[in-house]
Biopython code that builds the backbone (N, CA, C, O; Angstrom):
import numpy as np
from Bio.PDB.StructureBuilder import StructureBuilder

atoms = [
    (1, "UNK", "N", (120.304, 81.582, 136.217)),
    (1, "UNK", "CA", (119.157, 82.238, 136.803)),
    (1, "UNK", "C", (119.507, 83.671, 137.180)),
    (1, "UNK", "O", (118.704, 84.603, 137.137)),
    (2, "UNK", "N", (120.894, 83.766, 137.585)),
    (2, "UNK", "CA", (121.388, 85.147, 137.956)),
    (2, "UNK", "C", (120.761, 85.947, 136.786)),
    (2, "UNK", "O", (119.908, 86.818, 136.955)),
    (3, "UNK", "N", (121.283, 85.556, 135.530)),
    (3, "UNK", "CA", (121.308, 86.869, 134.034)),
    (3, "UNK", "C", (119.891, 86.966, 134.126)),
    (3, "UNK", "O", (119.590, 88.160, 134.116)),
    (4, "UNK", "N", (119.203, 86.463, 134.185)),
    (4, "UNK", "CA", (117.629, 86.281, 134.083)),
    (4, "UNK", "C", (117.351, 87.515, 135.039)),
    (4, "UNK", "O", (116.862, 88.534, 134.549)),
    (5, "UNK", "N", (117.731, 87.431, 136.756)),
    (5, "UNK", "CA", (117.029, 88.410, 137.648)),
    (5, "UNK", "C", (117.805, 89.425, 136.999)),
    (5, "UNK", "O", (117.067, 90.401, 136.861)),
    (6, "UNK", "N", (119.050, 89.677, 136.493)),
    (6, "UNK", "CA", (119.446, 90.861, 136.103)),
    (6, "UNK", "C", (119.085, 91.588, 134.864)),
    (6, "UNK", "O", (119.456, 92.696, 134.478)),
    (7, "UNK", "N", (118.105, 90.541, 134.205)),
    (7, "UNK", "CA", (117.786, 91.700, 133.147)),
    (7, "UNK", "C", (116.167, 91.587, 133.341)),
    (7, "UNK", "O", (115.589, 92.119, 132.393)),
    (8, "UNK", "N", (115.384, 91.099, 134.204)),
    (8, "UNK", "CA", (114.339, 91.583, 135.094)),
    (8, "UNK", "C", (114.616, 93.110, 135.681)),
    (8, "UNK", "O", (113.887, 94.099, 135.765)),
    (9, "UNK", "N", (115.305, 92.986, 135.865)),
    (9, "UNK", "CA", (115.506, 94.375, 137.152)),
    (9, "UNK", "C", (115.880, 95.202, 136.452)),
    (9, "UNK", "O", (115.556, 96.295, 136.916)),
    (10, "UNK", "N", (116.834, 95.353, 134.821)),
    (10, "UNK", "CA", (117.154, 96.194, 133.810)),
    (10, "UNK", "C", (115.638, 96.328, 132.847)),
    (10, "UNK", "O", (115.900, 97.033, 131.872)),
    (11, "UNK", "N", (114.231, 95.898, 132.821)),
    (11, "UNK", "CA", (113.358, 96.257, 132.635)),
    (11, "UNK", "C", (113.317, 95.839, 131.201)),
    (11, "UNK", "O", (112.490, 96.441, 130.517)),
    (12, "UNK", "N", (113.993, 94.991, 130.648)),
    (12, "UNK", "CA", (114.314, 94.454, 129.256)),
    (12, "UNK", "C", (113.330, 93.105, 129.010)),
    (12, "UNK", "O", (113.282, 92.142, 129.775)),
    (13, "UNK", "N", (112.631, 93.244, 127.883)),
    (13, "UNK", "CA", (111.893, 92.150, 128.500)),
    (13, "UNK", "C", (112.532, 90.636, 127.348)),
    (13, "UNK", "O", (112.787, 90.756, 126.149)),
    (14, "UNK", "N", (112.626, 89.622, 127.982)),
    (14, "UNK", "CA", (113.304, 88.256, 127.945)),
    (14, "UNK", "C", (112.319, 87.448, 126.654)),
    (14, "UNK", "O", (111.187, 87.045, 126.922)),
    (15, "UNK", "N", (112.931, 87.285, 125.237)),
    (15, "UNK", "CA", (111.577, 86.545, 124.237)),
    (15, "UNK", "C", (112.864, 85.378, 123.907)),
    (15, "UNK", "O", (114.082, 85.475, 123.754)),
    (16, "UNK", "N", (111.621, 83.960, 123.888)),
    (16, "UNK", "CA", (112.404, 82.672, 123.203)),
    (16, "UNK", "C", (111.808, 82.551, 122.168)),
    (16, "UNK", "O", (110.586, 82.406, 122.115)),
    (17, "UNK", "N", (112.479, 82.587, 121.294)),
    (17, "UNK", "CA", (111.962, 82.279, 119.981)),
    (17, "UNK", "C", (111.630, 80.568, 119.711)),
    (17, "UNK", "O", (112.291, 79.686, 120.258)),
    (18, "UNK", "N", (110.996, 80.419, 119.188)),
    (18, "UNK", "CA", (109.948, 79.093, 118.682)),
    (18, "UNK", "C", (110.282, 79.193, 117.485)),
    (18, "UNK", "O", (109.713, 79.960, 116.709)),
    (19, "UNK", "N", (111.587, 78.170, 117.049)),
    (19, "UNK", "CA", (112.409, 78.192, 115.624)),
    (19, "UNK", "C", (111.274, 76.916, 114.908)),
    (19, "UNK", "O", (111.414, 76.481, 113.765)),
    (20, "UNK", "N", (110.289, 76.522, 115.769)),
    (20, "UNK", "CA", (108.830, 75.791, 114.849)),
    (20, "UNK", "C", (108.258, 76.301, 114.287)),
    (20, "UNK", "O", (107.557, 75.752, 113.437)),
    (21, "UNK", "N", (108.267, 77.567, 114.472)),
    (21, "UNK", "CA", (107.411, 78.230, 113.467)),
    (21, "UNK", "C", (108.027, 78.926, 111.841)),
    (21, "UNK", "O", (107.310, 79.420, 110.971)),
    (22, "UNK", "N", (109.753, 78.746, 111.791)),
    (22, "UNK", "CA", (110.417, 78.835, 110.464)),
    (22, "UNK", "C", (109.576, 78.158, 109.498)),
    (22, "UNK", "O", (109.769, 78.600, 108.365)),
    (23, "UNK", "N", (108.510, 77.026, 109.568)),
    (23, "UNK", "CA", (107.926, 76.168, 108.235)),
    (23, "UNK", "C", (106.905, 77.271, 107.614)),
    (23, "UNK", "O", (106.550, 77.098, 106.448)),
    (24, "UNK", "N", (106.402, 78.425, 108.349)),
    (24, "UNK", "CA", (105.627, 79.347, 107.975)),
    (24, "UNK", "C", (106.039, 80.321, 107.278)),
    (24, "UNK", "O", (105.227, 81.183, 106.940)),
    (25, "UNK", "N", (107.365, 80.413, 106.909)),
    (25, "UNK", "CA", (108.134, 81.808, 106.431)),
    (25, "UNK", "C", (107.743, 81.305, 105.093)),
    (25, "UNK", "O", (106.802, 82.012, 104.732)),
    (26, "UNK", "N", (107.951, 80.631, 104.398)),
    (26, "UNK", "CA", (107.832, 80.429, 102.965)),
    (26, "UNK", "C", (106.277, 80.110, 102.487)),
    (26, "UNK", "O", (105.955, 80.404, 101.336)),
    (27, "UNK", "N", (105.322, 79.507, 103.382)),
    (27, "UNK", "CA", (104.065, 79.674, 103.021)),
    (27, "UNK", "C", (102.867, 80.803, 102.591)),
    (27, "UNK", "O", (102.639, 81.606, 103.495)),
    (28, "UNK", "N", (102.336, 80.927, 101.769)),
    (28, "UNK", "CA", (101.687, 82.274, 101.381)),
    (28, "UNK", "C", (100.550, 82.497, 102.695)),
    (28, "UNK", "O", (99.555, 81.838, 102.395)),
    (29, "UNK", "N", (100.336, 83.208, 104.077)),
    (29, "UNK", "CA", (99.416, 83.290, 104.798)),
    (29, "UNK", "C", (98.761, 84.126, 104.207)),
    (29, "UNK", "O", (99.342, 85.129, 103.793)),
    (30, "UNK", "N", (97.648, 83.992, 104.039)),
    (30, "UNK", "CA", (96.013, 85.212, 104.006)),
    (30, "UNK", "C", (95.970, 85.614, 102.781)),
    (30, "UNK", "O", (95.327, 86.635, 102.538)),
    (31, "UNK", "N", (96.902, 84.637, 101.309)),
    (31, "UNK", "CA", (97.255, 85.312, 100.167)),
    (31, "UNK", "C", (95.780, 86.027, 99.901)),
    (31, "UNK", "O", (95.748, 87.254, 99.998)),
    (32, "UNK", "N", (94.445, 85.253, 99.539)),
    (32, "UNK", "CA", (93.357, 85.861, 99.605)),
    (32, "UNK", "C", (93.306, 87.445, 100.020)),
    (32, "UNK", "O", (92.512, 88.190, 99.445)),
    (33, "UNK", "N", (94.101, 87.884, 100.945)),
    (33, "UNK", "CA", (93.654, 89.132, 101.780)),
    (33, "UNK", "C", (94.907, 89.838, 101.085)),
    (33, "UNK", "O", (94.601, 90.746, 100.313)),
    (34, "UNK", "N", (95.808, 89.660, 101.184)),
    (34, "UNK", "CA", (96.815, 90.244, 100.281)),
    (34, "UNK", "C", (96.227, 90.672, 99.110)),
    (34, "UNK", "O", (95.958, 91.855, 98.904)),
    (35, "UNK", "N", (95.976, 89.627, 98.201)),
    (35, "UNK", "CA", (95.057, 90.044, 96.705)),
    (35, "UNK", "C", (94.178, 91.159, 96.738)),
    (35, "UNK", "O", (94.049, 92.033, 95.880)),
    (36, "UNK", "N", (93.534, 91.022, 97.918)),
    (36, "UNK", "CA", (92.235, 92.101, 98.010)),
    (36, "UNK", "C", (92.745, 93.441, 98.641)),
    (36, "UNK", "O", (91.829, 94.258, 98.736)),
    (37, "UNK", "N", (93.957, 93.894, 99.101)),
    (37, "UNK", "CA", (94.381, 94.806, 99.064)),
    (37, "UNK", "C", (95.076, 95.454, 98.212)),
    (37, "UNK", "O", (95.145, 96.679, 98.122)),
    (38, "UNK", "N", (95.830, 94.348, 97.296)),
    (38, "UNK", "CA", (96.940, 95.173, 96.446)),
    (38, "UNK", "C", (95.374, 95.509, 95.123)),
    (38, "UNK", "O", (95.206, 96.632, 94.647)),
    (39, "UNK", "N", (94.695, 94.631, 94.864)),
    (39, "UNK", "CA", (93.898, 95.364, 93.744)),
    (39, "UNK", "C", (93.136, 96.729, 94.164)),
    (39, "UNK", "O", (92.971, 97.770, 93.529)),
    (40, "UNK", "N", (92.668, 96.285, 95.672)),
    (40, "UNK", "CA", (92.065, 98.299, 96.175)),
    (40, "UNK", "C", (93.198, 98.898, 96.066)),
    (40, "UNK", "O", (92.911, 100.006, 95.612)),
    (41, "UNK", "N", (94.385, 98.833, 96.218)),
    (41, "UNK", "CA", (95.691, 99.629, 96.209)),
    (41, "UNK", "C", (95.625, 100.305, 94.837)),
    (41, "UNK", "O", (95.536, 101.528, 94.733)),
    (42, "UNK", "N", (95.674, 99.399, 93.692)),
    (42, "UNK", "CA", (95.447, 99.746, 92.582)),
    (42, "UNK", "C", (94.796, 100.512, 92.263)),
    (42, "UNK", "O", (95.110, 101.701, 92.201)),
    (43, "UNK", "N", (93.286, 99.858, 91.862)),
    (43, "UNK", "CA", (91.725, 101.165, 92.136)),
    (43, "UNK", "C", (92.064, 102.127, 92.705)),
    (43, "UNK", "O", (92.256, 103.084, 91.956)),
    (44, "UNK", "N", (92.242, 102.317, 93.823)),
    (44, "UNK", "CA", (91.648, 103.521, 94.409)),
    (44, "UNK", "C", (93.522, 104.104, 94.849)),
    (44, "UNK", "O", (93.744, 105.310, 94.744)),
    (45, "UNK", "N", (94.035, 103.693, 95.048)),
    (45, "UNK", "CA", (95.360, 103.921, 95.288)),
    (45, "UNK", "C", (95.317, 104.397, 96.948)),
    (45, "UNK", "O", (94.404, 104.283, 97.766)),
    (46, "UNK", "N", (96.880, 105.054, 97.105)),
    (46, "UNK", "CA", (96.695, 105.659, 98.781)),
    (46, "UNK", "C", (95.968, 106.875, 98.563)),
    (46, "UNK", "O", (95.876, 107.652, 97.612)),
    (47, "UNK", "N", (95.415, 106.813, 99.863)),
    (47, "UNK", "CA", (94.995, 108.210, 100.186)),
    (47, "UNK", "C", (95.354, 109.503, 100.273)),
    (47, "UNK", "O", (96.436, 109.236, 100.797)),
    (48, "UNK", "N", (95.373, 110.846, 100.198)),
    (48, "UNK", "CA", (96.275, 111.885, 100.201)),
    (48, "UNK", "C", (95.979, 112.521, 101.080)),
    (48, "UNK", "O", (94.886, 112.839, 101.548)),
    (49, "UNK", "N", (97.624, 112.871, 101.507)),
    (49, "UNK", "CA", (97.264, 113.261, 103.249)),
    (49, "UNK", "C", (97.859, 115.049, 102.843)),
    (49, "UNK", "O", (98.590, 115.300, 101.885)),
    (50, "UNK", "N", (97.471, 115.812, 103.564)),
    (50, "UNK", "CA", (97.326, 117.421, 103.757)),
    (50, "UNK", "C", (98.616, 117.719, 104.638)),
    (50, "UNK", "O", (98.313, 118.384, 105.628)),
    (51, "UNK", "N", (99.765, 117.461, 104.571)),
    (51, "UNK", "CA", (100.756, 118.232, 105.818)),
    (51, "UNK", "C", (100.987, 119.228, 105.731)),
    (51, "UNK", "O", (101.570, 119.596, 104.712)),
    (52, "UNK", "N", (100.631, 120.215, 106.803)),
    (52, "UNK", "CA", (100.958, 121.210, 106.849)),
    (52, "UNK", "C", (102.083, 121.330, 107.802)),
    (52, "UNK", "O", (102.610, 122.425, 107.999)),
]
sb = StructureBuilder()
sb.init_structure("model")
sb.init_model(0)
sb.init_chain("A")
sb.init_seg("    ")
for serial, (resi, resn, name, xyz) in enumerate(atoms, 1):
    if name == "N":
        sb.init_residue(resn, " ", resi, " ")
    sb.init_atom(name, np.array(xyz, "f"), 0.0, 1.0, " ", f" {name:<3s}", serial, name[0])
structure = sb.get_structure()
């Protein structure tokens, strides 16, 4: 509990990872939405930006 208040007070913030959610790394999420970007990617390509 000590390391805990001490890295409270070092302003670091404390994440547990949820190793349940590894079954999702290999599944295709939102492939649908993926598809529909890489073909506008295609079409229309990126946009062109002006730096000056």
């Amino acid at each position: 509990m000590k390391k805990i208040q001490e890295l409270s007070d070092k302003k670091i913030p404390i994440v547990k990872i949820d190793n349940s959610l590894e079954k999702y790394k290999t599944i295709p999420i939102f492939q649908n939405k993926v598809e529909q970007a890489n073909e506008v990617l295609r079409t229309v390509g990126l946009p062109k930006l002006d730096i000056k």
